[in-house]
C-alpha angles and dihedrals in degrees: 000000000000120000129340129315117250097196127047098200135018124184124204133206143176091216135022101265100032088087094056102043090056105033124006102105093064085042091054089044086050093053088046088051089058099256119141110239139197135198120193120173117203094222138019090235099246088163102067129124095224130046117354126254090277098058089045088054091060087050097046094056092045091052093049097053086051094061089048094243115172091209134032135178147164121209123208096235099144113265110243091017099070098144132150086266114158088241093050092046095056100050085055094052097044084058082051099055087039099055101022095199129190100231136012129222113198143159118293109243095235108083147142090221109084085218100048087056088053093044090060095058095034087059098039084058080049098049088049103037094042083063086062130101105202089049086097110212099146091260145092115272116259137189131187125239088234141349110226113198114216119210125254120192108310129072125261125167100252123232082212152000137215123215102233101170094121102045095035093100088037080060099045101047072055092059090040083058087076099074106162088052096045138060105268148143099264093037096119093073095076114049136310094237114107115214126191090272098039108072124094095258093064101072076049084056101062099048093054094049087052094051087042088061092039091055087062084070112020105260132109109253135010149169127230133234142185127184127185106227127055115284102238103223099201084181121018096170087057098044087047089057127135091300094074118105101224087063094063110108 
């Protein structure tokens, strides 16, 4: 698409910590790479249970700096009304054009939470319309190389999986980050209410999901991915190297 991209990778979430949980360990090995990163959250999460859009402000950025992003934001999409709304379109196109990234992370479509669902199609229209020169912005069209879609709760067999064993502390001090949403020391400050995030198993959770994906190729800890379209293999001698796991003796 026109010029060159700014951002190698942008992540996108319905609420301040989905991003993390799914995929924060592949966002902090980008940043180590040397790939410029980007994380944008369609609400500010005013809904919660636990903490108030302030608070999960603080936490955001925090998070962010721990995985090492280069860029942060949160909309102001409604929580519990993300929807494919024209208004709404057109915020997340506009992040698009501004931050022309190579690739996009976004919600699965396939979630318990009724936003991340929507986000998912709200995101793929971006995706689409912000490659379009008649959608007026003020800025030049974008589209990214590919849309990679992060798992939520529920299974799906994955089109691909990133070893994430170095940078999975580096995720989950991220996701500590959120301290009025998980089980912590100073959790009593913000409310006496547990939600589904906030006992003590579901940092437990996490880790488990991320040794379960890391089983499928012999390391400790993964993250899982899915994309639409077929994956194009120029080489496929040189991508099933020594690293595989089914070369390991």
């Amino acid at each position: 698409m026109f010029g060159k991209p700014n951002f190698d990778a942008l992540a996108f979430g319905a609420h301040p910590d989905d991003v993390e949980i799914c995929c924060g360990g592949t966002l902090a090995k980008l940043a180590d790479s040397g790939y410029k990163t980007a994380i944008v959250t369609l609400t500010s999460a005013e809904l919660g249970t636990r903490g108030d859009s302030e608070t999960r402000g603080r936490e955001f950025a925090e998070a962010a700096r721990i995985l090492g992003t280069s860029y942060h934001k949160m909309l102001d999409i409604p929580d519990g009304g993300v929807s494919c709304a024209e208004a709404y379109r057109l915020k997340v196109v506009r992040e698009i054009r501004e931050l022309r990234p190579r690739i996009i992370f976004s919600h699965h479509w396939e979630s318990r939470h009724p936003d991340h669902h929507h986000a998912c199609r709200l995101v793929q229209e971006a995706v689409f319309f912000a490659g379009l020169p008649r959608i007026d912005t003020g800025q030049e069209p974008w589209r990214p190389y590919k849309l990679i879609f992060y798992f939520n709760r529920f299974e799906t067999e994955p089109d691909f999986v990133v070893d994430i064993s170095a940078t999975f502390e580096r995720k989950m001090q991220a996701v500590r980050a959120y301290r009025s949403q998980f089980h912590g020391e100073d959790m009593d400050k913000y409310g006496d209410r547990e939600t589904a995030i906030s006992h003590p198993g579901f940092l437990d959770h996490i880790e488990v999901r991320g040794r379960q994906y890391g089983i499928y190729i012999g390391k400790q800890y993964a993250e899982p991915f899915v994309v639409r379209e077929a994956l194009e293999i120029e080489d496929p001698v040189a991508l099933f190297g020594p690293s595989s796991y089914y070369s390991v003796p």
